[in-house]
MDTraj code that builds the backbone (N, CA, C; nanometers):
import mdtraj as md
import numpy as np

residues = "UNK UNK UNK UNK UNK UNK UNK UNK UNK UNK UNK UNK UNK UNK UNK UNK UNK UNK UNK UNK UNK UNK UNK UNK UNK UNK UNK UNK UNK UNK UNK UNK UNK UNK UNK UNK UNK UNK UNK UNK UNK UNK UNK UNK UNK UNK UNK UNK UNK UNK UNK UNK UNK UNK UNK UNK UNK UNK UNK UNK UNK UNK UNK UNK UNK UNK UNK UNK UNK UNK UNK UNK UNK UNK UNK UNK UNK UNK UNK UNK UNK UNK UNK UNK UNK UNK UNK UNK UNK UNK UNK UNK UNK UNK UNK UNK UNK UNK UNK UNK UNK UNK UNK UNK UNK UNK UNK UNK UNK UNK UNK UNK UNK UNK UNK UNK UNK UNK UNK UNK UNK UNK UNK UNK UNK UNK UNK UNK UNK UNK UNK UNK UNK UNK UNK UNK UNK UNK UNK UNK UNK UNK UNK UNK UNK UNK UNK UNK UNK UNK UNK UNK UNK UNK UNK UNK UNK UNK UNK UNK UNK UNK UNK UNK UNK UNK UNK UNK UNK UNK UNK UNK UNK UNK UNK UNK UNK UNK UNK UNK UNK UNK UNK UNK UNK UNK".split()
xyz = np.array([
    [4.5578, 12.2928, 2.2309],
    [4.4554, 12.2520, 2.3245],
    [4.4634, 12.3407, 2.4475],
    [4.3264, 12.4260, 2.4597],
    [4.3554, 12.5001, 2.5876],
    [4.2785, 12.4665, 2.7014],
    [4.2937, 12.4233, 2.7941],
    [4.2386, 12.3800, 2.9473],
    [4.1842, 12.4912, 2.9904],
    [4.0189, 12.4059, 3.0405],
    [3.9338, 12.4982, 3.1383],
    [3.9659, 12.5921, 3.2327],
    [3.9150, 12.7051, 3.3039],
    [4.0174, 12.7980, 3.3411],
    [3.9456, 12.7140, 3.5212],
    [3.8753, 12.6048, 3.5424],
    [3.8717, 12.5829, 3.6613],
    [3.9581, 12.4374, 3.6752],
    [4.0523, 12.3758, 3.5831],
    [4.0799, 12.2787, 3.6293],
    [4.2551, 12.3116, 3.6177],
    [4.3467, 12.2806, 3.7007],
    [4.4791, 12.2891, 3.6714],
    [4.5553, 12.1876, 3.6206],
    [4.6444, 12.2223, 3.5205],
    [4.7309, 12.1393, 3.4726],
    [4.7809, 11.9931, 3.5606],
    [4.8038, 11.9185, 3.4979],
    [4.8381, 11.7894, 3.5990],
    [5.0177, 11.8876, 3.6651],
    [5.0486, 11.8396, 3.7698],
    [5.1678, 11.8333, 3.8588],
    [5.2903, 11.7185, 3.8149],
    [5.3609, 11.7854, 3.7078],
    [5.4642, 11.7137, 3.6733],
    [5.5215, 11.5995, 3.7626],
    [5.5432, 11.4676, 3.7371],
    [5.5735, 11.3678, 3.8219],
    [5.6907, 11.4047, 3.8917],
    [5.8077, 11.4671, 3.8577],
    [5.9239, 11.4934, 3.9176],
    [5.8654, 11.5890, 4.0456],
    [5.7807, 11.6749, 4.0485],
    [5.7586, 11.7571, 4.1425],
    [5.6773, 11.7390, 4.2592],
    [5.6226, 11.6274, 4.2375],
    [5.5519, 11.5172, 4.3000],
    [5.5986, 11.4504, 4.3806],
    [5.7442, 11.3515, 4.3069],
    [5.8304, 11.3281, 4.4064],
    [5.8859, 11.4257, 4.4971],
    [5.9269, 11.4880, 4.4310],
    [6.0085, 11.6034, 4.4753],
    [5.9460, 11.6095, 4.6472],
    [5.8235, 11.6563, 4.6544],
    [5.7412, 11.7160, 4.7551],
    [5.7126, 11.6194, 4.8304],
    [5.7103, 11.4798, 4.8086],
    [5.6725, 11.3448, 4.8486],
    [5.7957, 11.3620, 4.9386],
    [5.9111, 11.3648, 4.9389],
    [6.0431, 11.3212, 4.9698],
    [6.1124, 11.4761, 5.0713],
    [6.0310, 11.5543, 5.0594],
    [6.0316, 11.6727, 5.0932],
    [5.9400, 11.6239, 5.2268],
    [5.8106, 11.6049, 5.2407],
    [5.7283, 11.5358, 5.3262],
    [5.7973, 11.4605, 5.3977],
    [5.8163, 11.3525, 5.3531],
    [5.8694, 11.2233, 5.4085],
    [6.0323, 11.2674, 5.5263],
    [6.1462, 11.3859, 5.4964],
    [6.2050, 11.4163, 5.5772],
    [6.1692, 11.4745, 5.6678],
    [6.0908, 11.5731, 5.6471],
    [6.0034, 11.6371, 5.7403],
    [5.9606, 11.5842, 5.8741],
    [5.8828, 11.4708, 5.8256],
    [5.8626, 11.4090, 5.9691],
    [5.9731, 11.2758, 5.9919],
    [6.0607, 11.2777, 5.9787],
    [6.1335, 11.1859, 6.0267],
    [6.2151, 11.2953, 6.0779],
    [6.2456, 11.3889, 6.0490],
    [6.3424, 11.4883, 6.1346],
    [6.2777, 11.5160, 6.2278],
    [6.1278, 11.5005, 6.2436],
    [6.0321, 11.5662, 6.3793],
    [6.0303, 11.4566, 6.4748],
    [6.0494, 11.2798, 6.3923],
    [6.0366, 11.2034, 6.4605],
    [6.1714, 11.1817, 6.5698],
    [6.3127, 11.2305, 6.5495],
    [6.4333, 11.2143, 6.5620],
    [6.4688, 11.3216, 6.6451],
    [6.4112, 11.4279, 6.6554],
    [6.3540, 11.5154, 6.7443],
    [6.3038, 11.4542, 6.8614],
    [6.1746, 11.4186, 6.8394],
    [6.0945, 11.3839, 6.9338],
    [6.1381, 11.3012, 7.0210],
    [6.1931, 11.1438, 6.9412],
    [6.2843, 11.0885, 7.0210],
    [6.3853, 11.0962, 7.1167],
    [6.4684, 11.2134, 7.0857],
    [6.5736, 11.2396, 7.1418],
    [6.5061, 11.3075, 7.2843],
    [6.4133, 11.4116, 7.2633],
    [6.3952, 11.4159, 7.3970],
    [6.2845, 11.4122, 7.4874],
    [6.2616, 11.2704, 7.4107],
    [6.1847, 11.1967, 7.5406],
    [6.2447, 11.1636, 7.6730],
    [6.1766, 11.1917, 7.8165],
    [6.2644, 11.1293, 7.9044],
    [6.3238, 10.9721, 7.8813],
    [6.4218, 10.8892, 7.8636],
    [6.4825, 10.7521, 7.8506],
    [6.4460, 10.6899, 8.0314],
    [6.4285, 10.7293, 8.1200],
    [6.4393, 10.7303, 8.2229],
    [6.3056, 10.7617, 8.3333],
    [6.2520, 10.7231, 8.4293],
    [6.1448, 10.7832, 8.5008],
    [6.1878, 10.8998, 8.5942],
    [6.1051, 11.0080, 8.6103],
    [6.1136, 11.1368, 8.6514],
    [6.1396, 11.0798, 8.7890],
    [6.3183, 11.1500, 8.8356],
    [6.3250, 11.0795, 8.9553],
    [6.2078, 11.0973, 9.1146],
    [6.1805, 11.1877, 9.1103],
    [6.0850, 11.2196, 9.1985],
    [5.9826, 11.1276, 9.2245],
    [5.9218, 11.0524, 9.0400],
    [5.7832, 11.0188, 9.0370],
    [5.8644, 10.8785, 9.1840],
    [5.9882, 10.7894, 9.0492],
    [5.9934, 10.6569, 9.0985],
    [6.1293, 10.6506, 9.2139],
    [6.2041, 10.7240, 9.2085],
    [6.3573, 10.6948, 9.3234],
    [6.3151, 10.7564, 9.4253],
    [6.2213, 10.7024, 9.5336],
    [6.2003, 10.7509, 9.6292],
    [6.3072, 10.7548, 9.6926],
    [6.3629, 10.8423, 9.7757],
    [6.4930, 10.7753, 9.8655],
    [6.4117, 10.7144, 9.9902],
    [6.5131, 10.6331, 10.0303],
    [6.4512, 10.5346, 10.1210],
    [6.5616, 10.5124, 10.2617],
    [6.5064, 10.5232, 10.3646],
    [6.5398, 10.5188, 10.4860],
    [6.5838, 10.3928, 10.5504],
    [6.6894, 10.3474, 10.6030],
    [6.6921, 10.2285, 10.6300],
    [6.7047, 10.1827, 10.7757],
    [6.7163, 10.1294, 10.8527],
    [6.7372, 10.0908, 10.9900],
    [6.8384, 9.9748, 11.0046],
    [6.9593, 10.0197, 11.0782],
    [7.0486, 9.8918, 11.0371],
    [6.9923, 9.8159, 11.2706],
    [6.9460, 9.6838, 11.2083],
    [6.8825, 9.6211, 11.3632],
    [6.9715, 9.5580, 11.4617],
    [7.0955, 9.5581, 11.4189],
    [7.2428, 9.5273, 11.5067],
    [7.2532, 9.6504, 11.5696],
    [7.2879, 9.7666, 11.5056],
    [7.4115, 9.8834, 11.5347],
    [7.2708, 9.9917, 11.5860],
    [7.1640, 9.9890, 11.5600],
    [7.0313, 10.0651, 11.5751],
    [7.0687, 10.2226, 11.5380],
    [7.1702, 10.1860, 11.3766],
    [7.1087, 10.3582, 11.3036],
    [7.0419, 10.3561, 11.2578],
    [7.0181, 10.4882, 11.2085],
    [6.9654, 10.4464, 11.0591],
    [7.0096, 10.4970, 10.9533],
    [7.0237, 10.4854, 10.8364],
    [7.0994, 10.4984, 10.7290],
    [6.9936, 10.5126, 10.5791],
    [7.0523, 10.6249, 10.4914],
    [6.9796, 10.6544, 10.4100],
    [7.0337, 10.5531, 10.3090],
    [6.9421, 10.4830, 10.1750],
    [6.9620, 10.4664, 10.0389],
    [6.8660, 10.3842, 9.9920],
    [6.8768, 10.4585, 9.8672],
    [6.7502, 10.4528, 9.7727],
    [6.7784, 10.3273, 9.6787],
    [6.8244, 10.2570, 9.6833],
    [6.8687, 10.1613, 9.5955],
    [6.8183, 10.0114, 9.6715],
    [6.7773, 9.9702, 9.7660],
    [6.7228, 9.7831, 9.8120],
    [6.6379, 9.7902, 9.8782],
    [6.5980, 9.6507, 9.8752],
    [6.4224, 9.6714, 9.9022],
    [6.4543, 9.5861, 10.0288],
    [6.4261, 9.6173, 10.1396],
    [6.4078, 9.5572, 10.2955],
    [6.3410, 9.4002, 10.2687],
    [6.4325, 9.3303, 10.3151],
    [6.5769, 9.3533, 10.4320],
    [6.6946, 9.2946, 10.3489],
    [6.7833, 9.3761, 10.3585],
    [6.9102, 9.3987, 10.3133],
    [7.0324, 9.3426, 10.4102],
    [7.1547, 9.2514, 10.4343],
    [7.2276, 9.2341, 10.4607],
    [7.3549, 9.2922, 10.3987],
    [7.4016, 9.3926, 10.4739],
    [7.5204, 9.4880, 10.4524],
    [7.6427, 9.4503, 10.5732],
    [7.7236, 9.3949, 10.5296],
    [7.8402, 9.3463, 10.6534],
    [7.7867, 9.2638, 10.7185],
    [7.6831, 9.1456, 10.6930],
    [7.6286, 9.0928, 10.7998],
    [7.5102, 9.1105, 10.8840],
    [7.4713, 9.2299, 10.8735],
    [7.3684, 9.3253, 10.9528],
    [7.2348, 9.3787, 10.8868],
    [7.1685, 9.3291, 10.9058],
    [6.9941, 9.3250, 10.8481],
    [6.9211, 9.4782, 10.8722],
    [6.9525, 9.5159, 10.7708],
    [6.9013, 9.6492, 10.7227],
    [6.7135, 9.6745, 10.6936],
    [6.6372, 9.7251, 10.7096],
    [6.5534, 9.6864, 10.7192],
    [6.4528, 9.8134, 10.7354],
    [6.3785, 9.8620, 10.6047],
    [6.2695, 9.9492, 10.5895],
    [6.2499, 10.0936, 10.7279],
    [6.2969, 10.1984, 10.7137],
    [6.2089, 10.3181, 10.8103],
    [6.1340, 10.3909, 10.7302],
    [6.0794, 10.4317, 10.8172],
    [5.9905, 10.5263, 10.7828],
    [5.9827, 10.6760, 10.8569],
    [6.0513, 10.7230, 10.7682],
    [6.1141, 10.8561, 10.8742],
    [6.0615, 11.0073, 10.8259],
    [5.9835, 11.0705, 10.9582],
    [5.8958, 11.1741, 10.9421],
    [5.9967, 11.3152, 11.0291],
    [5.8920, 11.3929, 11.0194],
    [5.9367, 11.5233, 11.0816],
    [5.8370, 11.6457, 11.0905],
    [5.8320, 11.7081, 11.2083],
    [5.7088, 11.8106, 11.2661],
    [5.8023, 11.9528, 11.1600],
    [5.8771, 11.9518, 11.1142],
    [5.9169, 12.0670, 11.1039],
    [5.9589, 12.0682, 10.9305],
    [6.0900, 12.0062, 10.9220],
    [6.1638, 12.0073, 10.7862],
    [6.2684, 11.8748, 10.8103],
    [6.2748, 11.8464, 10.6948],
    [6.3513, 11.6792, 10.6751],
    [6.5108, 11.7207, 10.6818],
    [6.5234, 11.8362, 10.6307],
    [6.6651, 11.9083, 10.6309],
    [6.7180, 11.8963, 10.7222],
    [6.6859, 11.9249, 10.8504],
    [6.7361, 11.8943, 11.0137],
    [6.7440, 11.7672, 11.0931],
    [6.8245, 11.7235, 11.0872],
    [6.8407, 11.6148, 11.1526],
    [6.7964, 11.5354, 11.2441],
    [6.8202, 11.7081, 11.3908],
    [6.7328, 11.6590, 11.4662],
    [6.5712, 11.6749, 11.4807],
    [6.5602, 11.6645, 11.3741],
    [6.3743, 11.6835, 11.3661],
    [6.3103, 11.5884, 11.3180],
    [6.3944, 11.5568, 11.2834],
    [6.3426, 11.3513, 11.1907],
    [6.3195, 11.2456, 11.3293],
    [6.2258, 11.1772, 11.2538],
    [6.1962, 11.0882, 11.3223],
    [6.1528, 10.9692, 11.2818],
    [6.1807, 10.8389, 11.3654],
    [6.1678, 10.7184, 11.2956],
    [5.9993, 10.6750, 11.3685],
    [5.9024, 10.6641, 11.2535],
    [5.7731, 10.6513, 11.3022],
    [5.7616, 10.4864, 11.3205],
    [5.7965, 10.4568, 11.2300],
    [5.8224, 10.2535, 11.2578],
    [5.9039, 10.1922, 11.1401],
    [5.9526, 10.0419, 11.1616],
    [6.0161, 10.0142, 11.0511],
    [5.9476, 9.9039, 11.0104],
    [5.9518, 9.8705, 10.8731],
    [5.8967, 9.7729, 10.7732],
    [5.9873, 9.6502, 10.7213],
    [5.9837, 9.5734, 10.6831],
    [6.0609, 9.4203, 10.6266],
    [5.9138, 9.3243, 10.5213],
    [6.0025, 9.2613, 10.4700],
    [5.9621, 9.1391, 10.3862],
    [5.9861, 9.0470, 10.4791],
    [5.8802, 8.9558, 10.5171],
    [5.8758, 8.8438, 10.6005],
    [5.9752, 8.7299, 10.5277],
    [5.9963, 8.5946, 10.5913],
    [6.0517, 8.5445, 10.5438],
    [5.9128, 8.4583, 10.4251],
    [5.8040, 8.4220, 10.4601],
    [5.7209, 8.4013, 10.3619],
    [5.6579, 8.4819, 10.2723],
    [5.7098, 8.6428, 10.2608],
    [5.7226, 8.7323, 10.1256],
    [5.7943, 8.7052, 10.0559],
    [5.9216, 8.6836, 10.1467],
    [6.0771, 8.6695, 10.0703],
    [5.9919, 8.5199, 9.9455],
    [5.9820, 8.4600, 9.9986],
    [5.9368, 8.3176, 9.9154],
    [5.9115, 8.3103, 9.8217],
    [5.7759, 8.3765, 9.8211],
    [5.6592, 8.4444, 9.7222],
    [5.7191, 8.5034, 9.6268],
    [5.7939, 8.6125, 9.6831],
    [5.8617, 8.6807, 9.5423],
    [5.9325, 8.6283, 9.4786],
    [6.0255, 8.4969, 9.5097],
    [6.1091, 8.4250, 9.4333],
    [6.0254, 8.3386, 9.3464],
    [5.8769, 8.2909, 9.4016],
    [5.8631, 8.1849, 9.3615],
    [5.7558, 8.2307, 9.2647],
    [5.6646, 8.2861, 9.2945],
    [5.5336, 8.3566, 9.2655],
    [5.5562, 8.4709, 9.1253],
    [5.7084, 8.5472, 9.1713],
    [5.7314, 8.6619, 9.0750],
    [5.8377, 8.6670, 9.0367],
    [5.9213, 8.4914, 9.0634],
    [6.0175, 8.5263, 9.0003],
    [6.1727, 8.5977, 9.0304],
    [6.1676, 8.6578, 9.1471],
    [6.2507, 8.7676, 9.1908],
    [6.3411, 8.7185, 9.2832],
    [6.4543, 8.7199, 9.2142],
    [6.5277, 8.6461, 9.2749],
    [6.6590, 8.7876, 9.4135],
    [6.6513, 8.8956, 9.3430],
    [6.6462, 9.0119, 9.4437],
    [6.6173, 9.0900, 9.4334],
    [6.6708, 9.2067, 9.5925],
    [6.5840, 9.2852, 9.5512],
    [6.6082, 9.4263, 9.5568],
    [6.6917, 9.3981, 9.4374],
    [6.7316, 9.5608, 9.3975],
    [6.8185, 9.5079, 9.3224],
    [6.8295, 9.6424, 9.1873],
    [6.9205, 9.6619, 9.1102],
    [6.8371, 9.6084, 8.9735],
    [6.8478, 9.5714, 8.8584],
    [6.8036, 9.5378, 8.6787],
    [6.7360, 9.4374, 8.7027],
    [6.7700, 9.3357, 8.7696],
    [6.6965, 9.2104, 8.7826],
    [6.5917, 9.2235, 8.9088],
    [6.5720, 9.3154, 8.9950],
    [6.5412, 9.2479, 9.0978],
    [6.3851, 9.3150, 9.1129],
    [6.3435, 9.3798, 9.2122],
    [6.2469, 9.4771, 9.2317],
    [6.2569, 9.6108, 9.3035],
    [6.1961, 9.6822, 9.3079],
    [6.2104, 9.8145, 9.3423],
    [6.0812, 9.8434, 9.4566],
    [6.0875, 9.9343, 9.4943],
    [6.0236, 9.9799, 9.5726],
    [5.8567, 9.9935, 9.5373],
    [5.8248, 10.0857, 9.4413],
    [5.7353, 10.0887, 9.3153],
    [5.6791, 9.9952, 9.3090],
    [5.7570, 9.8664, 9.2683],
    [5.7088, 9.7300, 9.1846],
    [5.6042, 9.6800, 9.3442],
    [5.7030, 9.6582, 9.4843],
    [5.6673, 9.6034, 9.5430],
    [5.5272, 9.6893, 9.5767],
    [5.5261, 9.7914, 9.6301],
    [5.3603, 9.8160, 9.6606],
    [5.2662, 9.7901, 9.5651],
    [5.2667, 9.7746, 9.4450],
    [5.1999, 9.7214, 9.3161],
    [5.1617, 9.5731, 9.3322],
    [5.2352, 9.4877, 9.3863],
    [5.1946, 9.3659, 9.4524],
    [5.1573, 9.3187, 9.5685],
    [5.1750, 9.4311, 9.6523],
    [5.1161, 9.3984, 9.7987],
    [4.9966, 9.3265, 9.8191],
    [4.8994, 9.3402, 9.7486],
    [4.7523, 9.2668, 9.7543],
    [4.7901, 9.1288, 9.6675],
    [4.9187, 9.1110, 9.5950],
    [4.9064, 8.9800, 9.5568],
    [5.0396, 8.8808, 9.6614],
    [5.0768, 8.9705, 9.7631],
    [5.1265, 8.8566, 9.8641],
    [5.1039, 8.7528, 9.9608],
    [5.1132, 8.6690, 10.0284],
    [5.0048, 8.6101, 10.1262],
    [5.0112, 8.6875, 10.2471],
    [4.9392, 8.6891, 10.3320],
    [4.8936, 8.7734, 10.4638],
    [5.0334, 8.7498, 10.5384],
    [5.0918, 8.8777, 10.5822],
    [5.2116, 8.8434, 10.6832],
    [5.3233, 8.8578, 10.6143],
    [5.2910, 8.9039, 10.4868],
    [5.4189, 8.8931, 10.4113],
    [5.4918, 9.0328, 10.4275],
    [5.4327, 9.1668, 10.4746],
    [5.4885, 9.2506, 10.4789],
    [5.4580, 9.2718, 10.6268],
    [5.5270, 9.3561, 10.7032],
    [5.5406, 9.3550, 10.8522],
    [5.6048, 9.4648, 10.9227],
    [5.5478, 9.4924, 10.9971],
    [5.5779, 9.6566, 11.0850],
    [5.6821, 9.6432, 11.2219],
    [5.7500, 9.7195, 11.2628],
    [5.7162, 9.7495, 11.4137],
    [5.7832, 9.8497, 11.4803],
    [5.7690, 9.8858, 11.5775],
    [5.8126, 9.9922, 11.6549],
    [5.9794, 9.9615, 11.6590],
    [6.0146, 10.1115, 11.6492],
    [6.2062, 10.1071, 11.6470],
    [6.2076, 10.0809, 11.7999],
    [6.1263, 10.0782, 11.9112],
    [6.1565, 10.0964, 12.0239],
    [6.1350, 9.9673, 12.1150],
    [6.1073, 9.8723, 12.0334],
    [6.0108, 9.7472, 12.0761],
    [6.0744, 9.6336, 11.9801],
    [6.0548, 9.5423, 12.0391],
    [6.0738, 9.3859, 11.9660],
    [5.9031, 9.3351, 11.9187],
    [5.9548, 9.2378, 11.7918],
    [5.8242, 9.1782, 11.7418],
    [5.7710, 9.2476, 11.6173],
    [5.7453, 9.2016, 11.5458],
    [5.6981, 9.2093, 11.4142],
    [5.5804, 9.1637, 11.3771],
    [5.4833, 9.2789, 11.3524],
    [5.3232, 9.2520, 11.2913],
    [5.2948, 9.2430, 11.1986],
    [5.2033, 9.1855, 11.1356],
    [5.1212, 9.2332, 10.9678],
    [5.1035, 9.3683, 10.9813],
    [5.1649, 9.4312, 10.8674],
    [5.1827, 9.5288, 10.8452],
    [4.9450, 9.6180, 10.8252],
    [4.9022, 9.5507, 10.7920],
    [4.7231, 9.5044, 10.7698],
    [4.6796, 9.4935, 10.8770],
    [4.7540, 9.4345, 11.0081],
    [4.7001, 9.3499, 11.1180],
    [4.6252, 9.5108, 11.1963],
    [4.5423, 9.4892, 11.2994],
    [4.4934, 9.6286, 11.3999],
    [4.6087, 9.6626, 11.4798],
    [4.7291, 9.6000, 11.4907],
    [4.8108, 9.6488, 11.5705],
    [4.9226, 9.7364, 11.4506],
    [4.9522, 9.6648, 11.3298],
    [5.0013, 9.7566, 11.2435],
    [4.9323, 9.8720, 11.2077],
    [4.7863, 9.8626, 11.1859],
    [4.7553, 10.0083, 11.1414],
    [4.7614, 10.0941, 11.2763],
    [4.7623, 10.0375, 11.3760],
    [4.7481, 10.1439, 11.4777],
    [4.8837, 10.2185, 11.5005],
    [5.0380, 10.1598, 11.4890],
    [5.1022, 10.1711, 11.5077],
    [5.2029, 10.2771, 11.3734],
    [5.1232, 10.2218, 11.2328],
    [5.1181, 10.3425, 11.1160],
    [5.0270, 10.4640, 11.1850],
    [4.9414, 10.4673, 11.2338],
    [4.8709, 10.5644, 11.2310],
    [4.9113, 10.6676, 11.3400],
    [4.9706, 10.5957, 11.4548],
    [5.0715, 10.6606, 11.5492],
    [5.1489, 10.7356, 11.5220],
    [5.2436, 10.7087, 11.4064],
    [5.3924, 10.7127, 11.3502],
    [5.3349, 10.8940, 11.3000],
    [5.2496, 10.8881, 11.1902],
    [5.2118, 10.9693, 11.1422],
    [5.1066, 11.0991, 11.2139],
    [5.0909, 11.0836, 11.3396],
    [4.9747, 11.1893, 11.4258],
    [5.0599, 11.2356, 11.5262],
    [5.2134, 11.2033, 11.4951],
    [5.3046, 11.2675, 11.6228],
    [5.3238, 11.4089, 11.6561],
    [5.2680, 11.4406, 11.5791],
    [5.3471, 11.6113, 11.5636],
    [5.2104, 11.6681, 11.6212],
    [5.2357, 11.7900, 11.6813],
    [5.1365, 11.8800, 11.7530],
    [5.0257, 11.9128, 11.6066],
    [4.9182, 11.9673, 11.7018],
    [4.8405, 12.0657, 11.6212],
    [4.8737, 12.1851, 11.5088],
    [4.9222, 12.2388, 11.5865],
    [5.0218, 12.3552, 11.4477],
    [5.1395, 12.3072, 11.3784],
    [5.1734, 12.2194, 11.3883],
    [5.2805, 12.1299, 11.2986],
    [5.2086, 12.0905, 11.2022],
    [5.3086, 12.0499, 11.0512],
    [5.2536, 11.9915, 10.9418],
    [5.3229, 11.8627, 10.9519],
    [5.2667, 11.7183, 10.9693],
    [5.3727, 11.6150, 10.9324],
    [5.4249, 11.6166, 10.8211],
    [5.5471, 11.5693, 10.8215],
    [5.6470, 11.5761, 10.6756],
    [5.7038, 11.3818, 10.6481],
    [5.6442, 11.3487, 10.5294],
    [5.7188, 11.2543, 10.5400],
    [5.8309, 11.2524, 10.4843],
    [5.9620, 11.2022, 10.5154],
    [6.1313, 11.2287, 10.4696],
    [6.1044, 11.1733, 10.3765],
    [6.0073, 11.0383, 10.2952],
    [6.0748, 10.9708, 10.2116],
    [6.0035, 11.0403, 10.0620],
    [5.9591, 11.1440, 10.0859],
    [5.8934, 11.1948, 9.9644],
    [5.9339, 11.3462, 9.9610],
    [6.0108, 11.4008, 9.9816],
    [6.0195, 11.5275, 10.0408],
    [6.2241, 11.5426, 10.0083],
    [6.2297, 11.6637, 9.8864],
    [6.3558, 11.6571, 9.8448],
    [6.4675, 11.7816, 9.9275],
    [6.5586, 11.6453, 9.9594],
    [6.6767, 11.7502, 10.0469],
    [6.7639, 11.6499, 10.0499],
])
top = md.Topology()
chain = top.add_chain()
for i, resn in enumerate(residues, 1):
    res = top.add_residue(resn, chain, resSeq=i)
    for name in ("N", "CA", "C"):
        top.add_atom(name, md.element.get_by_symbol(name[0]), res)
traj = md.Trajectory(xyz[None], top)
């Protein structure tokens, strides 16, 4: 029996598998690949902002990227800056504290009660990230500003907070670029 010269012989079943199983490693070695180097982790830049802190006893301020304002360290209520610079963040003396930020005590609430969050920082707690993602679902007053140089604490929303953000950030002359420290790697 001789076969048409346009149709080909059937493909022996063994070779079938064969190629099936040949396939089938193929992409599981691409998948095992792929896996491996996916980032496991967020690009620190996008999410570890470092974060500026203000300790309101001792009036430094102190860098770390790890708790979400206000923080009790030895006793002493640590508590959100926001720290700029006309020049470069690298220099010390060129930084500057434009105002500092806190969780009211009726944020603090909210987040325990509302989201759950019992602190705030570290696997369980919230991050920096998380919290501006909920800002519009806190009640009014829950986040709060004010001058390092001054007593009293505003809605961070209120006309005296934005005026006092908007201060922080228009300090620097005309030919200066503002720099904000907390986005800016050094």
């Amino acid at each position: 029996m001789t076969t048409p010269p346009d149709i080909q012989p059937p493909v022996p079943k063994k070779r079938s598998r064969l190629m099936a199983a040949i396939s089938l490693a193929a992409w599981v070695i691409i998948a095992v690949v792929a896996y491996r180097s996916w980032p496991s982790k967020p690009s620190p830049t996008a999410l570890s902002i470092p974060l500026w802190y203000y300790d309101l006893a001792s009036n430094r301020l102190l860098r770390n990227p790890d708790h979400l304002s206000p923080v009790n360290v030895g006793g002493h209520e640590l508590v959100k800056a926001y720290v700029f610079s006309c020049t470069e963040c690298q220099e010390a003396e060129s930084r500057y504290i434009g105002f500092l930020e806190r969780i009211s005590p009726e944020g603090q609430a909210a987040l325990k009660t509302q989201f759950k969050v019992e602190t705030y920082s570290g696997p369980a707690g919230i991050d920096r990230f998380e919290l501006d993602m909920l800002k519009d679902k806190l009640p009014p007053n829950a986040i709060q500003v004010r001058d390092v140089q001054k007593e009293g604490w505003v809605d961070t929303f209120s006309p005296e907070g934005v005026k006092l953000r908007a201060k922080a950030t228009t300090r620097c002359a005309e030919e200066q670029t503002m720099v904000d420290c907390d986005h800016s790697d050094f």
